[in-house]
C-alpha positions as CSV (number, residue, x, y, z in Angstrom):
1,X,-9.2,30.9,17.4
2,X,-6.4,30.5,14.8
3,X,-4.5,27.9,16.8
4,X,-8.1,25.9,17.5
5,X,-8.7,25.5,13.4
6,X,-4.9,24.6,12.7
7,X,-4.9,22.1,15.6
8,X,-8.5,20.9,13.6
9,X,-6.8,20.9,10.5
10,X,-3.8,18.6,11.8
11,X,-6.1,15.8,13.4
12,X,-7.9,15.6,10.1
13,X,-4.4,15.2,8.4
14,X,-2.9,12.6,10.5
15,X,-6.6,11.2,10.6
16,X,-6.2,10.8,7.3
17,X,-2.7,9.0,7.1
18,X,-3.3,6.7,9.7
19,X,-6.6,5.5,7.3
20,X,-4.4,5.1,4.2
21,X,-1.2,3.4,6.2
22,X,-3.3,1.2,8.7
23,X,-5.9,-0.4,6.2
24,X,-3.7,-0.5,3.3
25,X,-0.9,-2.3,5.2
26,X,-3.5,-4.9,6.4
27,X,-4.4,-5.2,2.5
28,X,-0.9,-5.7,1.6
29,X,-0.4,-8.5,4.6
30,X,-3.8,-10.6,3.5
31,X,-3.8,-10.1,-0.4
32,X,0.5,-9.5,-1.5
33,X,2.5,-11.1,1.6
34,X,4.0,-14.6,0.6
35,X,4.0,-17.4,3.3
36,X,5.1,-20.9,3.1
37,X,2.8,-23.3,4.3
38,X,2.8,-27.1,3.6
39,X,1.8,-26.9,0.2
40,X,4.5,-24.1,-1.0
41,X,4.0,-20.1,-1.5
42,X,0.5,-18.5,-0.2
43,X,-1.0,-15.4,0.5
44,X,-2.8,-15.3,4.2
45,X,-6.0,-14.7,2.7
46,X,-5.6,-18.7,0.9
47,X,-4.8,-19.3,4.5
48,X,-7.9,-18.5,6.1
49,X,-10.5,-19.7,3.2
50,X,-8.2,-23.0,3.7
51,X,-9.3,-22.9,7.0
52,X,-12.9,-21.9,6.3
53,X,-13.3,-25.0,4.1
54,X,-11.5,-27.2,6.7
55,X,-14.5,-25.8,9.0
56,X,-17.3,-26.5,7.0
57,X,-15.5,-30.0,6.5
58,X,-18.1,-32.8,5.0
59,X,-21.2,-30.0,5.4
60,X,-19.2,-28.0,2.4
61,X,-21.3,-29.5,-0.7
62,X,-24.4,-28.9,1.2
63,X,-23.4,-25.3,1.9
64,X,-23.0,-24.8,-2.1
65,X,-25.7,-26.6,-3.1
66,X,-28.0,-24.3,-0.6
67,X,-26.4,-21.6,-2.1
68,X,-26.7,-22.2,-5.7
69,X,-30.5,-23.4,-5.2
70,X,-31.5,-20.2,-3.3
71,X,-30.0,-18.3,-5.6
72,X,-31.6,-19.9,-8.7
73,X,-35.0,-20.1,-6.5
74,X,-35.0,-16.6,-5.6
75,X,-34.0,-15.1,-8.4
76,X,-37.3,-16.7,-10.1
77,X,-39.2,-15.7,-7.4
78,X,-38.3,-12.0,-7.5
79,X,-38.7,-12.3,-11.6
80,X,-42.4,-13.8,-10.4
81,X,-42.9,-10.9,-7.6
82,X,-40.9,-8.5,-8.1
83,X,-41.3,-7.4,-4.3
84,X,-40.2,-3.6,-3.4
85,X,-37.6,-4.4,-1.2
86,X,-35.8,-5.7,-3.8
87,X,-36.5,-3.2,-6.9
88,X,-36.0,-0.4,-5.1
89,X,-32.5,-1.9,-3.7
90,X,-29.6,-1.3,-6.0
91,X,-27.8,-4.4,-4.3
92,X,-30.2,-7.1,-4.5
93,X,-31.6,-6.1,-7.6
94,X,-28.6,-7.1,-9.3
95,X,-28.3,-10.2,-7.0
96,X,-31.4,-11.5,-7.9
97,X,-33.1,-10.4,-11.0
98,X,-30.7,-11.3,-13.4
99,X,-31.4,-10.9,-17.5
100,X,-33.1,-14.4,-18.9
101,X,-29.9,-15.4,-19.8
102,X,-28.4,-15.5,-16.7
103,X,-31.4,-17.0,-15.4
104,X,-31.6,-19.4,-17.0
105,X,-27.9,-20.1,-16.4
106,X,-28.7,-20.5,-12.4
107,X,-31.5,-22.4,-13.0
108,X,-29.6,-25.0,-14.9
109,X,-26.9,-24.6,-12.0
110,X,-29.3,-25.6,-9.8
111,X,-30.6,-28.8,-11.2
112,X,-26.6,-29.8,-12.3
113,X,-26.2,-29.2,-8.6
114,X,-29.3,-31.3,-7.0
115,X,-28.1,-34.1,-9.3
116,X,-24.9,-34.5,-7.9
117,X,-25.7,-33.7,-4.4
118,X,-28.1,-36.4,-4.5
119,X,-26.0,-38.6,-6.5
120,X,-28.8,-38.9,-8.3
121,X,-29.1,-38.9,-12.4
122,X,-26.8,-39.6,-15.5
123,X,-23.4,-40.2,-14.8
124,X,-22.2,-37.7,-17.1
125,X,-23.8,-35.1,-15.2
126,X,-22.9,-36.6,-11.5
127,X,-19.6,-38.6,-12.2
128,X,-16.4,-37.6,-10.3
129,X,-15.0,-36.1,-13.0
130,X,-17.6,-33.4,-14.4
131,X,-20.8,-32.3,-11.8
132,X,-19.3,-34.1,-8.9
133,X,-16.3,-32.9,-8.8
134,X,-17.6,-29.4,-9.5
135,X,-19.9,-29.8,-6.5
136,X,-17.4,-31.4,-4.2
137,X,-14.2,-29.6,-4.7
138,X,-13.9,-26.8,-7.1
139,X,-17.7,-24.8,-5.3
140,X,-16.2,-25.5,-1.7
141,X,-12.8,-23.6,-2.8
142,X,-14.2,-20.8,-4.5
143,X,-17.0,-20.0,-1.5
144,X,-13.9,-20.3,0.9
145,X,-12.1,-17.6,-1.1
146,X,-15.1,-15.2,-2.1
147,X,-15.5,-15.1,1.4
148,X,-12.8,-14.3,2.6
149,X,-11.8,-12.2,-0.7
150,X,-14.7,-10.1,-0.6
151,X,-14.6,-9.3,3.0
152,X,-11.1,-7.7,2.7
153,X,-11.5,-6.5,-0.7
154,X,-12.0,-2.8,0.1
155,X,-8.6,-2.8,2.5
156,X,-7.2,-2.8,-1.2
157,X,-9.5,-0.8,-2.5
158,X,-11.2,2.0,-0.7
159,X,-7.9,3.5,1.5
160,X,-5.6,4.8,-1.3
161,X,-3.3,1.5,-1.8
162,X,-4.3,1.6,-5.5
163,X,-3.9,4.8,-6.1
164,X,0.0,4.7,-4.6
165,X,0.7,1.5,-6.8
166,X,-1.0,2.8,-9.5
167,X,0.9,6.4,-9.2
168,X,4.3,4.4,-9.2
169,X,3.6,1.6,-11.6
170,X,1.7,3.7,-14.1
171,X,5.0,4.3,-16.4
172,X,5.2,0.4,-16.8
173,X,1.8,-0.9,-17.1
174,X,0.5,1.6,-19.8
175,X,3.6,1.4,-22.4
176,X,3.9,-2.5,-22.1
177,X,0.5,-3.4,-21.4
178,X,-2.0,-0.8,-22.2
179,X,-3.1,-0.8,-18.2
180,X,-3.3,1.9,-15.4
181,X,-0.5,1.5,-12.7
182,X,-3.1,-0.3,-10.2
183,X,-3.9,-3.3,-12.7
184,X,0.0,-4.5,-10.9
185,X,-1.8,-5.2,-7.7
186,X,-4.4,-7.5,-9.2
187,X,-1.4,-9.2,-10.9
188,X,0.6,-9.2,-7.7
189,X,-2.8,-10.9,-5.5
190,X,-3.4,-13.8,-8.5
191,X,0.4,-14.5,-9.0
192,X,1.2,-15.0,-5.1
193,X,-2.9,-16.7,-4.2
194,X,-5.2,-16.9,-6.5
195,X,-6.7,-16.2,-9.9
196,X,-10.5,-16.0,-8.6
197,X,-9.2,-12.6,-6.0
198,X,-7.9,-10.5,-9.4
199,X,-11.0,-11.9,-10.8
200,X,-13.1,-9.9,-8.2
201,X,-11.2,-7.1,-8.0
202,X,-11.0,-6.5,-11.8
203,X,-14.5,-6.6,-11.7
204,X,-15.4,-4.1,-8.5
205,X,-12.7,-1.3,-10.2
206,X,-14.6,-1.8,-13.5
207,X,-18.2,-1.6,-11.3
208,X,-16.5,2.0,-9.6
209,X,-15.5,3.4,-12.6
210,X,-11.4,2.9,-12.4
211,X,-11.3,0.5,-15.0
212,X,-12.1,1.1,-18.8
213,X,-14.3,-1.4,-20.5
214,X,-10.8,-2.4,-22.2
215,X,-8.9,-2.4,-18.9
216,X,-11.2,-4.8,-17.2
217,X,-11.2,-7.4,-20.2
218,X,-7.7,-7.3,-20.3
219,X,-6.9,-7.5,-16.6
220,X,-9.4,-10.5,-16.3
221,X,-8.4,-12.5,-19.0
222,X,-4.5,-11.6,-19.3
223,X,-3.6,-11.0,-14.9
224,X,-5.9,-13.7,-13.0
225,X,-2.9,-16.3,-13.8
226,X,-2.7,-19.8,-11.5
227,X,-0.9,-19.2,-8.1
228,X,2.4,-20.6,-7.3
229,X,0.5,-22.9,-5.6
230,X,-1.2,-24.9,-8.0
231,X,1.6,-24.7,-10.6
232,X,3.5,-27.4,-8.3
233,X,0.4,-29.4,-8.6
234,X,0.6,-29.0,-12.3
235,X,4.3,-30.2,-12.5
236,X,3.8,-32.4,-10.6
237,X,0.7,-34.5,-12.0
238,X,3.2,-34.9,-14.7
239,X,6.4,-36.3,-13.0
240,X,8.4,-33.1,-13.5
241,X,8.6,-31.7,-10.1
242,X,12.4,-31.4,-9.9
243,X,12.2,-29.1,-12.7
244,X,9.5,-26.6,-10.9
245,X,12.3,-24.0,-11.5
246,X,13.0,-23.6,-14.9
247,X,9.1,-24.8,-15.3
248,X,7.5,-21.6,-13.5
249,X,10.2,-19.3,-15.0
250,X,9.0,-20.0,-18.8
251,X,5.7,-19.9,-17.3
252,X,6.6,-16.0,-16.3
253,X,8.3,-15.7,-20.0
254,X,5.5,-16.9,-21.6
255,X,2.8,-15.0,-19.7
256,X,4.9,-11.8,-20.0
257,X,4.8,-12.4,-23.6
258,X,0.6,-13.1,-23.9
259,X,0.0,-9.9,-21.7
260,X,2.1,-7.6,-24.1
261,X,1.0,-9.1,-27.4
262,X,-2.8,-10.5,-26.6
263,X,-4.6,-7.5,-26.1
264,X,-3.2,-5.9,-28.8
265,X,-5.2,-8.4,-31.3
266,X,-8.7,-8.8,-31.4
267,X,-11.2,-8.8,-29.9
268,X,-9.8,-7.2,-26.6
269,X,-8.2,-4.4,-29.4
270,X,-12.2,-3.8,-30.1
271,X,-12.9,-3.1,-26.7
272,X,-13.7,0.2,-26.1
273,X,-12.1,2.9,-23.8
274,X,-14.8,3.4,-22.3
275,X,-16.3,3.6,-18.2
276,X,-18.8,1.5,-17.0
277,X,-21.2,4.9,-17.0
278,X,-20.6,4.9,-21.0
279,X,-17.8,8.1,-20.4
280,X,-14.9,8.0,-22.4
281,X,-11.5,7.4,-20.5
282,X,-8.9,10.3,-20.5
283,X,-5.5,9.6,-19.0
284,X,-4.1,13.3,-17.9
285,X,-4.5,12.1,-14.8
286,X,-2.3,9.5,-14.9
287,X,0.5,12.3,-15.7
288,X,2.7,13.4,-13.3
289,X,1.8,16.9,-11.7
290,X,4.7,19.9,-12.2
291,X,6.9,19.6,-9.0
292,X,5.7,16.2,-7.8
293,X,7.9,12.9,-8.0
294,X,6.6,9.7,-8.3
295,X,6.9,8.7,-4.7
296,X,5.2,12.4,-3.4
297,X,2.2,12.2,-6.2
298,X,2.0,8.6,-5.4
299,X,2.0,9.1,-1.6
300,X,-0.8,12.0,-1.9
301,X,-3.2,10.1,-4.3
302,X,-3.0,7.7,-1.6
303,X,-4.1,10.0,1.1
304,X,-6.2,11.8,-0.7
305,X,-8.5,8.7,-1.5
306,X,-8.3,7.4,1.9
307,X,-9.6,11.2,3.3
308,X,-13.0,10.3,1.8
309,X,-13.4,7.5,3.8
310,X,-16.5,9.1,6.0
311,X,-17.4,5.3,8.2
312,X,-15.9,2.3,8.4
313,X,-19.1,0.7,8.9
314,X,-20.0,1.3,5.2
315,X,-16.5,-0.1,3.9
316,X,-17.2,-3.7,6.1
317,X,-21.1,-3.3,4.4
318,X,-19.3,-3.1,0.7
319,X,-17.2,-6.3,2.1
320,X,-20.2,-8.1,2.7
321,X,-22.2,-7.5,-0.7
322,X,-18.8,-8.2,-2.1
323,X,-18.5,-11.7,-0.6
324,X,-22.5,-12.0,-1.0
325,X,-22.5,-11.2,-4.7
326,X,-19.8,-13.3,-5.8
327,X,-21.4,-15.9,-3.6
328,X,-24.9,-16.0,-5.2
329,X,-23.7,-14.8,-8.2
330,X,-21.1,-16.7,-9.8
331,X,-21.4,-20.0,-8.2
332,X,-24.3,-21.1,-9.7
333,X,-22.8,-20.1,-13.3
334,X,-19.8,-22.2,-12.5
335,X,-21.9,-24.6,-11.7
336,X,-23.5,-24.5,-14.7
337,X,-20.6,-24.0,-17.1
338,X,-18.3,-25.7,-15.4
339,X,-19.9,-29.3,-15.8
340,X,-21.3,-28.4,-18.8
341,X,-17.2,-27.9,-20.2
342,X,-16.6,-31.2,-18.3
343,X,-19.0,-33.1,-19.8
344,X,-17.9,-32.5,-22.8
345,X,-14.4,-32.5,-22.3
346,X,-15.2,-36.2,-21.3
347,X,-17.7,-38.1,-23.1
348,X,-17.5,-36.7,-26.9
349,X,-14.5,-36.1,-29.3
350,X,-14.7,-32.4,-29.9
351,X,-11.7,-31.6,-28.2
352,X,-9.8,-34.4,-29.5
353,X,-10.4,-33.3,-33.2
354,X,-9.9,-29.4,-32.7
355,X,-6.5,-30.6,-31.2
356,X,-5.5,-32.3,-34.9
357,X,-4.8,-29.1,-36.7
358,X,-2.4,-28.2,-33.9
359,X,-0.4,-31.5,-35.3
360,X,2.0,-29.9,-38.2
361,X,2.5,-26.9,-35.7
362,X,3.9,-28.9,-32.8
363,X,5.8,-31.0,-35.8
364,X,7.6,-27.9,-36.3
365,X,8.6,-26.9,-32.8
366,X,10.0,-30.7,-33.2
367,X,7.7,-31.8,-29.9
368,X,7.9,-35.3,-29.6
369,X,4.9,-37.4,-29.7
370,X,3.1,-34.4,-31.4
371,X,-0.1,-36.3,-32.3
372,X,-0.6,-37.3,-28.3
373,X,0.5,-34.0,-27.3
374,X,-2.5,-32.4,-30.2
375,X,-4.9,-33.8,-28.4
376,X,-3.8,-31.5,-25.0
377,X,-3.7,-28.2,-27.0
378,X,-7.3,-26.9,-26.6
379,X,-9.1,-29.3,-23.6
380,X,-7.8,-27.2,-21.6
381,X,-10.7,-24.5,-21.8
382,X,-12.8,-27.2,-19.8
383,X,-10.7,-27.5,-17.1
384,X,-6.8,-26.4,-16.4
385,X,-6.1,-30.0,-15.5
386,X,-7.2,-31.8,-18.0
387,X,-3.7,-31.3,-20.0
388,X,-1.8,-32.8,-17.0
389,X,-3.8,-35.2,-16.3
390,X,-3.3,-36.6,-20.4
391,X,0.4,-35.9,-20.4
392,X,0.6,-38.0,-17.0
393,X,0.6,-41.1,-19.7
394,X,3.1,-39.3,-22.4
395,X,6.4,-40.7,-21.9
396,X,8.7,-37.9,-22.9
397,X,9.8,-35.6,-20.4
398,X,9.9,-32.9,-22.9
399,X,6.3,-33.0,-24.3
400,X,4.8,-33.3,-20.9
401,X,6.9,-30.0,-20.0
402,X,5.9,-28.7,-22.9
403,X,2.1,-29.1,-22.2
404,X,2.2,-28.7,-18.4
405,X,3.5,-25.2,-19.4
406,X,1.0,-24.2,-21.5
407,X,-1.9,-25.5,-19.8
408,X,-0.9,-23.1,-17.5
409,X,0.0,-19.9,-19.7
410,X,-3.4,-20.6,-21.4
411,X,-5.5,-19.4,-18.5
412,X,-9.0,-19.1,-19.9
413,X,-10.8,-22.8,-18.6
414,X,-14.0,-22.2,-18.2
415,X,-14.4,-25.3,-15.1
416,X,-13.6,-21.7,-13.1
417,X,-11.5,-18.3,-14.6
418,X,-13.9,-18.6,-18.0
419,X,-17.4,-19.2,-15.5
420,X,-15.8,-16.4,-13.0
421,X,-15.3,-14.0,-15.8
422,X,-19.1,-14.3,-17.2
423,X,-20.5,-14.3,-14.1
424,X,-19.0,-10.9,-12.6
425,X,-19.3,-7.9,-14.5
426,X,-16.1,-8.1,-17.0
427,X,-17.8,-7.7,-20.1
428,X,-16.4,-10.8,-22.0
429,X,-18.8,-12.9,-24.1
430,X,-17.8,-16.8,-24.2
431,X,-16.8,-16.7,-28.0
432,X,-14.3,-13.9,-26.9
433,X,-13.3,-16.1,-24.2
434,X,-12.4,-19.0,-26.8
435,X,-10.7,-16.6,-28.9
436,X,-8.4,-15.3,-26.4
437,X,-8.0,-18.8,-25.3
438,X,-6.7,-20.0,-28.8
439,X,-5.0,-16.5,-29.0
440,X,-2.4,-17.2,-26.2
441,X,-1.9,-21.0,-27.3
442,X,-0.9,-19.5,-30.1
443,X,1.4,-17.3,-28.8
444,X,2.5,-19.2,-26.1
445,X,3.5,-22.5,-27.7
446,X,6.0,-21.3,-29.7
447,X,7.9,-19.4,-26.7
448,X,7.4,-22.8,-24.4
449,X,8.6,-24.8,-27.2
450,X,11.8,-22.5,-27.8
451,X,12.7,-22.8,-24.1
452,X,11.8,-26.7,-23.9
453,X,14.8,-27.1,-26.6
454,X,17.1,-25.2,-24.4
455,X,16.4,-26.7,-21.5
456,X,15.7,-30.8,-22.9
């Protein structure tokens, strides 16, 4: 009878590191595993939403639009109703009986969306450059990736990989930035694919209780930087490809330097320590038991989190309200945002004159052509581009370098990070969104500048 219970006890044991190794090594493979493709470094999971949008090929806009209008649709509907299948779900209550705000939000998604799918309306709202390109080529992108994202999320997760990284990373995330060990796999994901994936995952450890109120904030706005991948577009929209080196290495100085110094200022240093259930945050578990090294504790959390996985068919169901809830949820709020930032980035001044006060600063750093380079500093909270696309037409090497780098480092545009941020459940407002934005311009420019003068 002994020998039957210890031969019970081992199955459940090696039961339980096979469901921490297998899934986790999958999670690592789709989410942390560089691969070159044709357009530079990627992460497989880039690779298949790539291929998703290639799929949906020209029926991509109508996908989105469908999606934005029956979220916006349904939502009023179940405001109007209020049918039981939906109250008494947890799920779709929050997909589709959002507070008047948000509502109101989607709706205006909705009609932004219509507009340009049509083609019909003012050409600020449906030009190429604000709701149609919104519609056409930043909605298709981000539906291939929540997809996909979302789907494979909880390989990441749900089996223990988080708990391992976070075990191991813990004594460098919390001195330099304040963060629990696992906040270096969100980092990891947005560095190597893309910023939208820490985005989501920030969000779903905040939703499960891992991440302080704090922690969340600070890993959405300071870890969901621009993939390798789109920094080479950056670069080279402004002639500087050759220099993608040294570029993307101040990039990595400068960020390093934003992540350790923003969230010590306000207002993510107002944020409280404090779980999504209103509990206060104590860290003795993130000390290391009596006995235990990092790679035992960090290899036992692991398993220990993966032994209270029960069926495999509930993980693939959290996938799919994962993908469905970024889907519904945050599309139609880019949407919405995301032209609005655009339209305004492109027909009125605004930006143009909150760049003059940045003139005497960039004077200092000695940046050429500082009064065309002013007008770069902050228009990059509409859309990440925007800079590029400006210093395209600057004719220094230096100042475009300058302002490539920073339109990176700056991170907060709200064409997509700033609308994915409101739209999950980080709890940002926008004004804390502009702050942080002006925040690491502030911190950055000087660092970019410094390096610019060794480099120039």
């Amino acid at each position: 009878m002994q020998k039957t219970t210890n031969i019970a006890t081992d199955s459940s044991s090696t039961r339980n590191v096979l469901m921490f190794l297998i899934p986790s090594l999958l999670g690592i493979l789709l989410f942390m595993t560089p691969v070159i493709t044709e357009g530079g470094f990627t992460i497989p999971i880039a690779v298949l939403a790539k291929s998703f949008r290639n799929l949906l090929g020209n029926y991509s806009t109508l996908v989105v639009t469908s999606i934005v209008l029956i979220s916006a649709m349904g939502s009023l509907l179940a405001l109007a109703t209020k049918p039981r299948f939906i109250t008494e779900s947890k799920f779709l209550t929050g997909l589709f009986l959002p507070s008047p705000v948000w509502l109101v939000v989607r709706l205006l998604g909705a009609v932004f969306v219509s507009m340009a799918f049509i083609g019909f309306g003012p050409e600020h709202v449906v030009g190429g450059a604000t709701g149609g390109f919104v519609l056409a080529d930043l909605l298709p992108t981000l539906l291939s990736v929540f997809v996909f994202a979302g789907l494979f999320l909880p390989l990441l997760t749900n089996f223990g990989l988080l708990e391992m990284i976070g075990a191991f990373m813990t004594r460098i995330m919390r001195p330099l930035f304040g963060l629990p060990g696992r906040s270096a796999v969100d980092c990891a994901s947005s560095w190597l694919g893309d910023g939208s994936v820490a985005i989501l995952m920030s969000s779903k450890q905040y939703e499960q209780g891992y991440y302080t109120e704090r922690e969340a904030a600070v890993v959405g706005t300071t870890f969901s930087v621009v993939s390798i991948s789109f920094s080479l577009v950056v670069i080279a929209q402004v002639g500087l490809e050759h220099m993608f080196v040294p570029f993307y290495l101040t990039v990595c100085l400068a960020g390093f330097v934003a992540a350790v110094v923003v969230p010590r200022l306000p207002p993510l240093s107002w944020k409280k320590n404090t779980l999504v259930n209103g509990e206060e945050k104590t860290f003795e578990h993130e000390a290391l038991p009596e006995g235990e090294t990092l790679f035992s504790y960090g290899i036992k959390s692991g398993i220990e989190r993966a032994s209270h996985i029960r069926s495999l068919s509930d993980v693939l169901k959290e996938g799919l309200e994962n993908a469905a809830d970024m889907v519904f949820g945050v599309l139609p709020v880019v949407m919405a945002i995301g032209t609005s930032a655009l339209i305004i980035a492109e027909y009125t001044p605004i930006f143009t004159i909150l760049g003059m006060p940045f003139v005497p600063l960039l004077e200092l750093l000695q940046i050429p052509e500082a009064v065309a380079a002013s007008e770069t500093m902050l228009i990059g909270i509409a859309d990440m581009f925007i800079p590029a696309v400006l210093a395209a037409n600057i004719d220094n090497e230096m100042t475009r370098f300058v302002i490539a780098t920073l339109s990176v480092t700056q991170l907060i545009y709200m064409s997509e990070v700033g609308a994915l941020l409101l739209g999950s459940k980080i709890p940002v407002k926008v004004w804390e969104l502009v702050m942080i934005f002006i925040l690491r311009t502030l911190v950055t420019l000087p660092v970019i500048a410094g390096v610019a003068h060794l480099i120039f």
